[in-house]
C-alpha positions as CSV (number, residue, x, y, z in Angstrom):
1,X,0.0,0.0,0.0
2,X,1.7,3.8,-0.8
3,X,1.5,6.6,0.6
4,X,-1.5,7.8,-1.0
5,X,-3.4,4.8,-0.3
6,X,-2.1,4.7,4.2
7,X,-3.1,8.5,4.2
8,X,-6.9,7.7,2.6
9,X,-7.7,5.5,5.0
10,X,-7.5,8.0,7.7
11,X,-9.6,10.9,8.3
12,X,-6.7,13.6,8.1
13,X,-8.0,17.4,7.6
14,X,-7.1,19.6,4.0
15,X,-5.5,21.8,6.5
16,X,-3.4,19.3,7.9
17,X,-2.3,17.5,4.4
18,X,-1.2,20.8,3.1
19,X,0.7,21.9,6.1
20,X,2.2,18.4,5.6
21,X,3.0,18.8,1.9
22,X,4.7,22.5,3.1
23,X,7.7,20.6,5.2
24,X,11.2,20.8,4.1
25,X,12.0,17.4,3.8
26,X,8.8,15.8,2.1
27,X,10.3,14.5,-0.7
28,X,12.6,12.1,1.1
29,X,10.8,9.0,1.6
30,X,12.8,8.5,5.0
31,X,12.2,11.9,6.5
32,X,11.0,12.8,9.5
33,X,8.3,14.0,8.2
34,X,7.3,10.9,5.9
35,X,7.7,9.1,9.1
36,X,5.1,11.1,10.5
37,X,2.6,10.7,8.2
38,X,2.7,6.7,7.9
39,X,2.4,7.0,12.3
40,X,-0.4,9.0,12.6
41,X,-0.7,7.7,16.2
42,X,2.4,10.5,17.0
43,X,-0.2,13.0,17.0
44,X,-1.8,12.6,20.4
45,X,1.7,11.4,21.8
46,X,2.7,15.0,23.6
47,X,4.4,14.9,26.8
48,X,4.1,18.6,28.3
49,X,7.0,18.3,30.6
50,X,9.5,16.8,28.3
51,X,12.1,18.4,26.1
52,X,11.8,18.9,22.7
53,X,13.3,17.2,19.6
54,X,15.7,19.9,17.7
55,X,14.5,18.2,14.5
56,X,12.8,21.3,12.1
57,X,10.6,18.6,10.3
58,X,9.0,17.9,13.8
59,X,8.4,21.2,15.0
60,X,6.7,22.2,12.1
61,X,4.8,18.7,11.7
62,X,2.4,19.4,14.6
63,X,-0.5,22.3,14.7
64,X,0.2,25.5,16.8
65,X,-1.7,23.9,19.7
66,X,1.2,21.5,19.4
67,X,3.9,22.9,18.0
68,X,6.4,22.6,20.8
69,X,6.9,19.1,19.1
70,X,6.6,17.0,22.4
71,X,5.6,13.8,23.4
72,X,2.8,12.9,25.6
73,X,1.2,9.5,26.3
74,X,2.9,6.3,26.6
75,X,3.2,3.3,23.6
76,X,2.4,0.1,23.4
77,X,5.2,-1.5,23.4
78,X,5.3,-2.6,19.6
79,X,4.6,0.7,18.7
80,X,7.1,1.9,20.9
81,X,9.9,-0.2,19.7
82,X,8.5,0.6,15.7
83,X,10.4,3.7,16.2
84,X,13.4,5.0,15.3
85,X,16.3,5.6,17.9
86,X,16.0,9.3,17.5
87,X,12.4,9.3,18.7
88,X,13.0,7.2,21.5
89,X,15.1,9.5,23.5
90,X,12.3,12.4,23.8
91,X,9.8,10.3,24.8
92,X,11.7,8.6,27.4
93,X,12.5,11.8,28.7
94,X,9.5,13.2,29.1
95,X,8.3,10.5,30.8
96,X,10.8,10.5,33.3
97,X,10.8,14.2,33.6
98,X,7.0,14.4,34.0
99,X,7.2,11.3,36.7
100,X,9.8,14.0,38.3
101,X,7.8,16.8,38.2
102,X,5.0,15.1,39.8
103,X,7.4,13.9,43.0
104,X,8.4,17.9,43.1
105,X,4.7,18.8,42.9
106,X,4.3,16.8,46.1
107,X,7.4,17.8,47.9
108,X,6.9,21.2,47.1
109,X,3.2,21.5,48.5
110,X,4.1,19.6,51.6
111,X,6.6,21.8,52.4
112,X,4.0,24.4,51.9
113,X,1.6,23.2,54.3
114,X,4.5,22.7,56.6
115,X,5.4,26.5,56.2
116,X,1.5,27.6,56.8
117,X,1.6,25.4,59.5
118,X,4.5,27.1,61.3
119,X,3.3,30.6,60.5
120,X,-0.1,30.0,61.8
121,X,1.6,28.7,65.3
122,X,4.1,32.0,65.8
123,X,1.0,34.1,64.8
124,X,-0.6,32.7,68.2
125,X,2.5,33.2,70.2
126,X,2.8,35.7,72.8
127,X,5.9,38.3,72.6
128,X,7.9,35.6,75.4
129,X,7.1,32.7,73.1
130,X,7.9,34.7,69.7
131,X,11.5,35.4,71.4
132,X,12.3,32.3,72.5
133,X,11.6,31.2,68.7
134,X,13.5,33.4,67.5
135,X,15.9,32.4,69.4
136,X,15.8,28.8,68.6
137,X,15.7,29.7,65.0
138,X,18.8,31.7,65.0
139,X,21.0,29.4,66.6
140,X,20.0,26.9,64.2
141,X,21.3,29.0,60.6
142,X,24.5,29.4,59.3
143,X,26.6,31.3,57.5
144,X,24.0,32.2,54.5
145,X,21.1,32.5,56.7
146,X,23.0,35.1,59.0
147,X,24.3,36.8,55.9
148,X,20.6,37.2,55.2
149,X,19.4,38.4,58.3
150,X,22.0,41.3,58.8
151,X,21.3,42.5,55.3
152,X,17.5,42.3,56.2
153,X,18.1,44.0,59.4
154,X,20.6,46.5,58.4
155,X,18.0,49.1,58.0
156,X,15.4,47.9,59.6
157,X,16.5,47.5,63.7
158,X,14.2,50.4,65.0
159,X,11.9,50.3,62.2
160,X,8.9,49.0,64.3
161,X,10.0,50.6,67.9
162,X,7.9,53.1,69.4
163,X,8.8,56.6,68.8
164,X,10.9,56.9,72.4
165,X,13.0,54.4,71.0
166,X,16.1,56.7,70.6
167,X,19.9,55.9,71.1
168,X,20.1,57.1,74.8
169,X,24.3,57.6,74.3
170,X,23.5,60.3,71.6
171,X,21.5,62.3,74.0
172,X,23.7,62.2,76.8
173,X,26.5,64.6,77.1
174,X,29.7,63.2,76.6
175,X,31.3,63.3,79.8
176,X,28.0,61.2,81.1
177,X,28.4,58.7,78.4
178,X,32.1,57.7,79.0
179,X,30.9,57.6,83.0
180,X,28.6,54.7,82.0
181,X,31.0,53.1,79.6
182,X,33.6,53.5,82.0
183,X,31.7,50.5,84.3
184,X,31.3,48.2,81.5
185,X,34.0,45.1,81.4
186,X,36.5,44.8,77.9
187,X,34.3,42.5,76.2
188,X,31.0,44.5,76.4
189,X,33.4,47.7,75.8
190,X,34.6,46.1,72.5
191,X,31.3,45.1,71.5
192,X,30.0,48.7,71.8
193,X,32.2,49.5,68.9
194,X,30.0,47.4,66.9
195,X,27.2,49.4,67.2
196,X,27.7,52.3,64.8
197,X,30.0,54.9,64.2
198,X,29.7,56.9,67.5
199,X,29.1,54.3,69.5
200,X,32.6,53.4,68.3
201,X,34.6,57.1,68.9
202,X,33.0,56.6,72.2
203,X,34.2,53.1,73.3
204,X,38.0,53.4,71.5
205,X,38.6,56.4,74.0
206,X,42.2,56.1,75.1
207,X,41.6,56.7,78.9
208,X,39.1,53.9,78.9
209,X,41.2,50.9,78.1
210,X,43.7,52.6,80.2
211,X,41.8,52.4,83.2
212,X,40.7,49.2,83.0
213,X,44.8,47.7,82.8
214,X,44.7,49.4,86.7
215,X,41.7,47.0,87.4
216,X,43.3,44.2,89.8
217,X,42.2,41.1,87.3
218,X,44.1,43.0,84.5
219,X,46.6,44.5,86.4
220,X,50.5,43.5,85.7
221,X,53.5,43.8,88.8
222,X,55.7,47.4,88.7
223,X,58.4,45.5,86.7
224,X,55.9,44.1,84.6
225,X,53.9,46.8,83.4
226,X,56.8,49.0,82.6
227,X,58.2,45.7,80.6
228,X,55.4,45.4,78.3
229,X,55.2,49.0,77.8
230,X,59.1,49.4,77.1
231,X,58.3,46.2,74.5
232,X,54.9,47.7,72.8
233,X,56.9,51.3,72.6
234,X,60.1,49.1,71.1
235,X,57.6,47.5,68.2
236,X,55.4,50.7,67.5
237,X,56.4,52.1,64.7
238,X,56.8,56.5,66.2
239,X,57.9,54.4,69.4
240,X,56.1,57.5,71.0
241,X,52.5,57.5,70.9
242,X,50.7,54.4,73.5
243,X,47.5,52.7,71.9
244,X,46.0,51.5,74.8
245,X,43.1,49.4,73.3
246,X,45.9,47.4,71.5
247,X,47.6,47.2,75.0
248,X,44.8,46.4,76.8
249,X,44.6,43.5,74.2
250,X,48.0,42.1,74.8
251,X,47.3,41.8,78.5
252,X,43.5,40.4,77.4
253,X,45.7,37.6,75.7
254,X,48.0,37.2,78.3
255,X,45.6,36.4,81.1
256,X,43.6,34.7,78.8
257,X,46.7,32.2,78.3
258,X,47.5,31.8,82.4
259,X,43.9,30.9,82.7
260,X,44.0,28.4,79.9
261,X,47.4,26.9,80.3
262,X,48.7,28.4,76.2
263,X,52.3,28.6,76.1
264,X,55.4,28.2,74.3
265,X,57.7,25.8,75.6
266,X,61.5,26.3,74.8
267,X,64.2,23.9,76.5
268,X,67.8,24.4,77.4
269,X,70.3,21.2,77.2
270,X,73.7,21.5,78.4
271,X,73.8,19.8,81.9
272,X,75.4,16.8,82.1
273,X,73.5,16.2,85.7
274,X,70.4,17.1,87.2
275,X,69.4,20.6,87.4
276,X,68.9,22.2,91.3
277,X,68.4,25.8,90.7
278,X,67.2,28.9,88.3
279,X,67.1,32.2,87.7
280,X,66.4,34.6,85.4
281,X,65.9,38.6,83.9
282,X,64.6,40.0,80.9
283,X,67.7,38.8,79.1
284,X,69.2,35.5,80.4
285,X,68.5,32.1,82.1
286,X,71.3,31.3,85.3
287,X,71.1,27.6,86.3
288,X,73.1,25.3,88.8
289,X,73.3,21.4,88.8
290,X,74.7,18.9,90.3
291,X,77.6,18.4,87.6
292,X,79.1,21.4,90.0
293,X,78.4,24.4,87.1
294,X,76.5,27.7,86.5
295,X,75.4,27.8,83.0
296,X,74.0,31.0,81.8
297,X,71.6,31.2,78.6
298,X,70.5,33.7,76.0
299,X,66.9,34.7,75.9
300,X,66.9,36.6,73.0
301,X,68.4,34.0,70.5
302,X,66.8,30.2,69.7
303,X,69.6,28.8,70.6
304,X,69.4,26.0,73.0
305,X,73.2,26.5,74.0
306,X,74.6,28.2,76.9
307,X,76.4,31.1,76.1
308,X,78.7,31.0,79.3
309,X,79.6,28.5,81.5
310,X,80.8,29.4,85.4
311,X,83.3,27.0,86.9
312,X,84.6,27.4,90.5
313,X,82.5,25.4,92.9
314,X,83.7,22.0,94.3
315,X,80.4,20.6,94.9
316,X,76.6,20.3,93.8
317,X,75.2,23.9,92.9
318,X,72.4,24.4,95.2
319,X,71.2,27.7,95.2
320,X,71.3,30.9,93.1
321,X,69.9,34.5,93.3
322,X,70.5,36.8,90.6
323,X,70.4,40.4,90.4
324,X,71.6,42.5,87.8
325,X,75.0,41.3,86.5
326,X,75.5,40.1,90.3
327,X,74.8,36.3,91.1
328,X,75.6,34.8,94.2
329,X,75.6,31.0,94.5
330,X,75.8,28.4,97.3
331,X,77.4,24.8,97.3
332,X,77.3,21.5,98.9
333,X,81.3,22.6,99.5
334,X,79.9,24.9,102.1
335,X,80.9,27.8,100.6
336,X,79.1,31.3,98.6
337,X,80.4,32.7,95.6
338,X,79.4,36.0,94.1
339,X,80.2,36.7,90.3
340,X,80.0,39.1,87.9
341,X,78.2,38.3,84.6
342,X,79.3,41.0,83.2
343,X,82.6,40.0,81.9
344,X,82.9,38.2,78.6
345,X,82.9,34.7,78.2
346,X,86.4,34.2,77.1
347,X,87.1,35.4,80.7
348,X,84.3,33.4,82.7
349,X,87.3,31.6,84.6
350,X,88.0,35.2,86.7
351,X,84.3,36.0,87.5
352,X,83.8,35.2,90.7
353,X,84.8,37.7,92.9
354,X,84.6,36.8,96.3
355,X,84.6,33.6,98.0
356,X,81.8,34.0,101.5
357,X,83.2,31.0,103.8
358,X,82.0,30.2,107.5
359,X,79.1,27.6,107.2
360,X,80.0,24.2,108.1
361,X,77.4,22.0,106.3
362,X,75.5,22.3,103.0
363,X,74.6,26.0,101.7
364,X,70.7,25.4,100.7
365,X,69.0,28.7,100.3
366,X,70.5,32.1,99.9
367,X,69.2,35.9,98.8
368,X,71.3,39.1,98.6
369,X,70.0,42.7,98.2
370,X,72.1,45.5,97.5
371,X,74.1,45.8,100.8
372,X,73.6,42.3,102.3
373,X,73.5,38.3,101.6
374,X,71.9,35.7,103.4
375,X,71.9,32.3,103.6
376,X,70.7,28.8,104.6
377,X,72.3,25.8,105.5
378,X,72.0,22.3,106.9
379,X,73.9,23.1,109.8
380,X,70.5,24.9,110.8
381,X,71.7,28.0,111.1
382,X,71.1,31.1,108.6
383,X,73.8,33.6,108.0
384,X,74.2,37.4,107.3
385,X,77.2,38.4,105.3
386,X,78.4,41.7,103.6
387,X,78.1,41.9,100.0
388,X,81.1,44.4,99.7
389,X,83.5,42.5,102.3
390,X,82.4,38.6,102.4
391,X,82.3,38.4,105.8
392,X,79.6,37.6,108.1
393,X,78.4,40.2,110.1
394,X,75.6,37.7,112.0
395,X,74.2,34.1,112.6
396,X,70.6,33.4,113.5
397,X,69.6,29.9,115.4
398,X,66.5,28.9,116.8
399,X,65.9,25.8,113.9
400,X,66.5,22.4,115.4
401,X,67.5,20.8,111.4
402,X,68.3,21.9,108.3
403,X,67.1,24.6,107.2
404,X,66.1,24.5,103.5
405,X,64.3,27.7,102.4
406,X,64.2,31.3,103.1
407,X,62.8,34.6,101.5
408,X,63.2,38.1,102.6
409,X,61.6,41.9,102.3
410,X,63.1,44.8,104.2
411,X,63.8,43.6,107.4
412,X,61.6,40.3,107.7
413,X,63.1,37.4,107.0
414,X,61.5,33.9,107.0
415,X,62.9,30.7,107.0
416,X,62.1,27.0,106.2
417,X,63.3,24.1,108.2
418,X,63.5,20.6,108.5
419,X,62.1,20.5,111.6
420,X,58.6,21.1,110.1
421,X,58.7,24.6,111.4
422,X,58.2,28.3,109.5
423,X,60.1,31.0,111.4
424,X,59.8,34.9,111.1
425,X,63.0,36.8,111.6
426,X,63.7,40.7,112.5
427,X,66.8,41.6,110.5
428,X,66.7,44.8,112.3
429,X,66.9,43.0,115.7
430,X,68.4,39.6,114.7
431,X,66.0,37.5,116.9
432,X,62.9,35.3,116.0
433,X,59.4,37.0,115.7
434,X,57.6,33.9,115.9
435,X,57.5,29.8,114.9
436,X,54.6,28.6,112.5
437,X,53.8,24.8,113.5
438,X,51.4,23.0,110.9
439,X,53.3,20.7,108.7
440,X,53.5,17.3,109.0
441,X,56.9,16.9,107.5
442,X,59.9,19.2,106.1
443,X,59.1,22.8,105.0
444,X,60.9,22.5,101.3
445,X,59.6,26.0,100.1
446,X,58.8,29.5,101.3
447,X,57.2,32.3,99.7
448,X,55.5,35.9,101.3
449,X,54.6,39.2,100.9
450,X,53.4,41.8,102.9
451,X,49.9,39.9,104.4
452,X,51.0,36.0,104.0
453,X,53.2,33.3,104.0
454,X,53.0,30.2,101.4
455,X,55.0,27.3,102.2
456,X,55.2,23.7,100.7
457,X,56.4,20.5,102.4
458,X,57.5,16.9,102.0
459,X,53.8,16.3,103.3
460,X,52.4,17.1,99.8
461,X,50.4,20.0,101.0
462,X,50.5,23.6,100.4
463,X,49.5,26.3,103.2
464,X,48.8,29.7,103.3
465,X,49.4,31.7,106.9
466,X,48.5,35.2,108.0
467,X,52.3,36.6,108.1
468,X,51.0,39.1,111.1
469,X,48.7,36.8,113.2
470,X,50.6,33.6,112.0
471,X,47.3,31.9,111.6
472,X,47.1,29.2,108.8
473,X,44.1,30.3,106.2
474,X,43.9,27.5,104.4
475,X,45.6,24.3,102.9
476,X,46.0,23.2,99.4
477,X,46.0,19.4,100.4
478,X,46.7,17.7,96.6
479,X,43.9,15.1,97.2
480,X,41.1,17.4,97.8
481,X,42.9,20.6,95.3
482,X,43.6,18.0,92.6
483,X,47.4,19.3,93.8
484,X,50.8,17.4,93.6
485,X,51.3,14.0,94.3
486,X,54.7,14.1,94.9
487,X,57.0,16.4,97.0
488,X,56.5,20.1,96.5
489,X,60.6,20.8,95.8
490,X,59.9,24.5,95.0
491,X,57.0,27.7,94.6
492,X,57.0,31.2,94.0
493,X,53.9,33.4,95.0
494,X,52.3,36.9,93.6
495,X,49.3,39.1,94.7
496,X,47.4,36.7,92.3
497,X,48.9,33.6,91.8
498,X,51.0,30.5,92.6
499,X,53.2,28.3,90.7
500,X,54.9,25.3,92.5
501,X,56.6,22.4,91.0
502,X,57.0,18.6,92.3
503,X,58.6,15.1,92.0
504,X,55.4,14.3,90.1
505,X,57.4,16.1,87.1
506,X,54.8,18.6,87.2
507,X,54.6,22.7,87.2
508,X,50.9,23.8,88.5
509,X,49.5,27.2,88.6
510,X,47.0,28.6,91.3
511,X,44.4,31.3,91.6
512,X,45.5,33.5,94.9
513,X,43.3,36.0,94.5
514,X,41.0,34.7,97.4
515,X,42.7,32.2,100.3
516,X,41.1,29.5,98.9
517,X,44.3,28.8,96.1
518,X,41.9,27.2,93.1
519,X,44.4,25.2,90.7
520,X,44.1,26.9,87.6
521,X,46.0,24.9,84.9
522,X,49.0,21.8,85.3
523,X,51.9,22.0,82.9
524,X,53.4,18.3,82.1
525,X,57.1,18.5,79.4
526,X,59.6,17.6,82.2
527,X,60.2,13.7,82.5
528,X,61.5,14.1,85.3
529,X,60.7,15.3,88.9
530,X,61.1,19.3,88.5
531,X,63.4,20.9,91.1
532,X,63.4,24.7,90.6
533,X,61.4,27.2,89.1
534,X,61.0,31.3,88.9
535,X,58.4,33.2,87.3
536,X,57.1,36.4,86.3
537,X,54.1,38.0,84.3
538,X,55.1,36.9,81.5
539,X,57.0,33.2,81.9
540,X,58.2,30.5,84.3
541,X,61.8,28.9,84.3
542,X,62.3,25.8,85.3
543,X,64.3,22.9,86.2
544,X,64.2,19.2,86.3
545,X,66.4,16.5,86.9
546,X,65.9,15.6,83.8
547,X,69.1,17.6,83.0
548,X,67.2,20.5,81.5
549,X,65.8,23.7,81.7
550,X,62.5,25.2,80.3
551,X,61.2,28.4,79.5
552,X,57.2,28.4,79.3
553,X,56.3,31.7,77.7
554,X,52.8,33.0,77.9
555,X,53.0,36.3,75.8
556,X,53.7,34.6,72.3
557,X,50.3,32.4,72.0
C-alpha cells in the first residue's frame, strides 16, 4: 500500500495535508516528516514536561496547539519499539521528567503546608514565646542564613520601635556617656564599637582601656607593666604615641593564656647532671646542677646552647639568686660565691669575685640585696654576710635541722626548716618573731609578701598563713585541690597567683586572689621530677632532673 493509499484511510484534515505537503523534507521518503505521516498515532503522543526534539521537520509537523513538538502518552510496546532511535530518546525523557515533576509537585506543597503550619503557630504566640523562637531559630542558621538576616536588618532595627526608642548615648553629654562606659567590662566595651559609628569614637577612647589595665584582674606587677610598655613602645612604629586598646589586648591575651594553660615551651640542654636551681631577667636564664656548674643562657636567641659556663664550685650547685650582673651562689662545698656576669665569656674563669666562707654543712637557700647576703644551710643555722666584704656580720639559730628555704623583704626574713617549722626573723633585731607549726613533714619552700606566707612540704600540701597573726588560712592538700602527688621541691607566689613544682614532674599554677588557692592549669614537658622554678608575668623557668631547663612563655600564643 503507498502513501496515497495509508493517508486515505485516515480521516486527516485539507489543513493538515497541506501543512504536511509545506515541510522541508517531504520529498525524502525516510524523513521525519514521511515518518510522521505513515504513524499517525504520534499525534496525540505530547508529553508537556519533556524536552523537545531539535529536529525542524517535527516542530513544524504538529498544529500550533502543538507545536512545541513533544511527546505525551505512553506506547504500546510494539509501537514503541517501531520507532526510530531518535524518537526514543524524547519520549523517554519526558516520561521521566514528567514522573519527576509530579514527585516535586508533592514535595513542594508539603513543604507548603509545613510552612503555613508554622506561621499560623508564631502568629498565636505571645511576645515571650515569639523570642524564645527566635531564638531557637537563629542558633539553628548558618553562614547564609545570618548573611541574610544582617542585610535584612541593616536598615530595619528600629523600624517597628515606638517613637521613644532613641539611642540614649547620643542624647547624653559626653562626659556622662564615657561615665557609664567606664563600668562596663572589655568584652561589652569592645562590642559597643559594633554598634555604629559613634558608638565606636565613644568606646575606643584612650583613657578607657587605660583604666581598665589598673583593674586588679588586668593589672600587671611594677616591673611588669613598665616591661610590656618598654616592648609595645620598642615594636610601635613612632615608638612615642601608647595605643591602649591594643595594649589592653596584649594583656586580654595574656591572662587569657594563664587561665588556659597556652604557652610556648623552649628547653635548654647543656647539663650533664640534674638541674637544682634557676634564675632569670629579661635577658638570660642562670642555672646550677649537680655536675658542679653555673650555665648561663640567652633569651633573646633560639639557641638551646649556653652562652657562658661558670666553673669554680667543688660541689653540687644548690642555690642561686641573681640580680643585675651580680649572682651569688651556694654549694654542697659549704661555701658562697658571688660573680659578675658582666665579663665576657672568654674570661668566665675570673668571674667570681669573692669567696663567703663560714658555714660548716651544706649551703641550701640564699638571697642578697644590695648591701647584704643571706643564707641557709643544713647546719641549721642562717647567716648574714656583707656583699662588699664577704664576711659575716651575724648568725641566727633557733631551727633544730636543716634549714632548707628562706625569703626576705626589708627587714623580715623567713625561714624554712626541716624541723617542720616556718620561722619569722627581724633583721633589724636579729632574733625570731615567731614559729609557724602546721606541717607534718619538712618545710621545702617558702614564699611571702606583705599579708602571707606560702609554704610547701615533703607532706604534699601547700599552706597559706597570716604573716602578722601567724594563723594558717587555708591548705591546698593535693587530694582534695587535685594538687601534687609528689613532693613540692619548690614555689613562687604573687598578689594573684602560685606556681609550684613537684617530683610528680609537674609545674601547676593557682588562683590566689582569694585564700582558697583554686588550681588553675597543670603544665606536664619535664620527665623528670622538677626541682626549681621562677616566674614572672610573662614566663616560668624551670628545672628538672631531667638535666634541663625550660622556659614556658605566655605572651607569644
Amino acid at each position: 500500500m503507498g502513501p496515497d493509499q495509508f493517508h486515505e484511510s485516515r480521516s486527516y484534515s485539507a489543513s493538515d495535508l497541506s501543512s504536511k505537503s509545506s515541510l522541508e523534507h517531504s520529498n525524502k521518503t525516510n524523513s521525519c516528516a514521511d515518518i510522521l505521516e505513515k504513524t499517525p498515532f504520534l499525534e496525540n503522543a505530547i508529553i508537556k514536561d519533556s524536552v523537545p526534539y531539535q529536529d525542524s521537520g517535527i516542530l513544524k509537523r504538529f498544529a500550533p496547539g502543538q507545536s512545541s513538538g513533544y511527546y505525551s502518552r505512553r506506547f504500546h510496546p510494539r509501537q514503541y519499539h517501531s520507532l526510530p532511535h531518535h524518537y526514543k530518546l524524547p519520549i523517554l525523557n519526558g516520561q521521566f521528567l514528567k514522573e519527576k515533576a509530579r514527585e516535586n509537585d508533592g514535595i513542594q506543597s508539603g513543604y507548603s503546608t509545613k510552612l503555613t503550619l508554622v506561621l499560623d503557630w508564631f502568629k498565636g504566640f505571645n511576645s515571650d514565646q515569639k523570642n524564645k523562637m527566635l531564638m531557637l531559630l537563629f542558633n539553628e542558621c548558618e553562614q547564609p542564613q545570618n548573611h541574610l538576616l544582617s542585610t535584612l536588618l541593616q536598615d530595619k532595627l528600629h523600624m517597628s520601635c515606638p517613637p521613644n526608642c532613641q539611642d540614649f548615648l547620643l542624647w547624653l553629654p559626653t562626659v556622662l556617656a564615657y561615665k557609664i562606659l567606664s563600668y562596663l567590662d572589655p568584652v561589652s566595651l569592645a562590642k559597643c564599637s559594633q554598634v555604629c559609628k559613634y558608638w565606636e569614637s565613644l568606646s575606643n577612647a584612650q583613657f578607657l582601656w587605660q583604666n581598665l589595665m589598673m583593674q586588679p584582674t588586668w593589672k600587671l606587677s611594677q616591673r611588669g607593666h613598665f616591661q610590656h610598655l618598654r616592648q609595645i613602645k620598642q615594636n610601635s612604629e613612632g615608638g612615642k604615641k601608647l595605643f591602649w586598646k591594643k595594649i589592653f589586648a596584649d594583656r586580654y591575651r595574656l591572662h587569657r593564656n594563664w587561665l588556659r594553660g597556652q604557652c610556648h615551651v623552649r628547653t635548654f640542654e647543656g647539663h650533664t647532671q640534674g638541674v637544682s636551681c634557676v634564675q632569670f631577667d629579661e635577658t638570660r636564664i642562670v642555672s646550677g646542677s649537680h655536675d658542679k656548674t653555673i650555665k648561663v643562657w640567652n633569651i633573646r636567641t633560639n639557641s638551646p646552647w649556653s652562652v657562658m659556663t661558670l666553673v669554680g664550685h667543688s660541689g653540687t650547685v644548690r642555690c642561686l639568686h641573681l640580680m643585675g650582673n651580680r649572682l651569688v651562689s651556694g654549694s654542697t662545698d659549704q661555701t658562697l660565691k658571688v660573680w659578675d656576669l658582666s665579663v665576657q665569656d672568654e674570661w668566665s674563669s675570673i668571674a667570681c669575685k669573692v669567696t663567703m666562707v663560714g658555714h660548716t654543712d651544706t649551703v641550701r637557700c640564699v638571697q642578697m640585696d644590695m648591701e647584704k647576703v643571706v643564707s641557709g644551710s643544713y647546719d641549721n643555722t642562717l647567716k648574714i654576710w656583707s656583699l662588699k666584704s664577704g664576711e659575716c656580720t651575724h648568725t641566727l639559730r633557733g631551727h633544730i635541722a636543716h634549714v632548707l628555704c628562706l625569703q626576705f623583704h626589708s627587714n623580715t626574713l623567713v625561714s624554712g626548716s626541716a624541723d617542720k617549722t616556718i620561722k619569722v626573723w627581724s633583721l633589724n633585731e636579729f632574733r625570731c618573731n615567731a614559729t609557724l607549726y602546721g606541717h607534718q613533714d619538712a618545710v621545702t619552700c617558702i614564699s611571702f609578701d606583705e599579708q602571707r606566707i606560702i609554704s610547701g612540704s615533703l607532706d604534699n600540701n601547700i599552706k597559706i598563713w597570716n604573716l602578722t597573726s601567724g594563723v594558717c588560712l587555708s591548705t591546698l592538700d593535693w587530694k582534695n585541690s587535685e594538687g601534687h602527688t609528689g613532693v613540692i621541691r619548690c614555689l613562687q607566689a604573687n598578689e594573684r597567683r602560685m606556681v609550684s613544682a613537684s617530683d610528680d614532674r609537674t609545674l601547676k599554677v593557682w588562683q590566689l586572689e582569694t585564700n582558697t588557692g583554686q588550681r588553675l592549669l597543670t603544665l606536664r614537658n619535664h620527665t623528670d621530677g622538677v626541682t626549681c622554678l621562677q616566674f614572672n608575668d610573662f614566663i616560668i623557668v624551670s628545672g628538672s632532673y631531667d638535666r634541663t631547663v625550660k622556659l614556658w612563655d605566655f605572651s607569644v600564643c
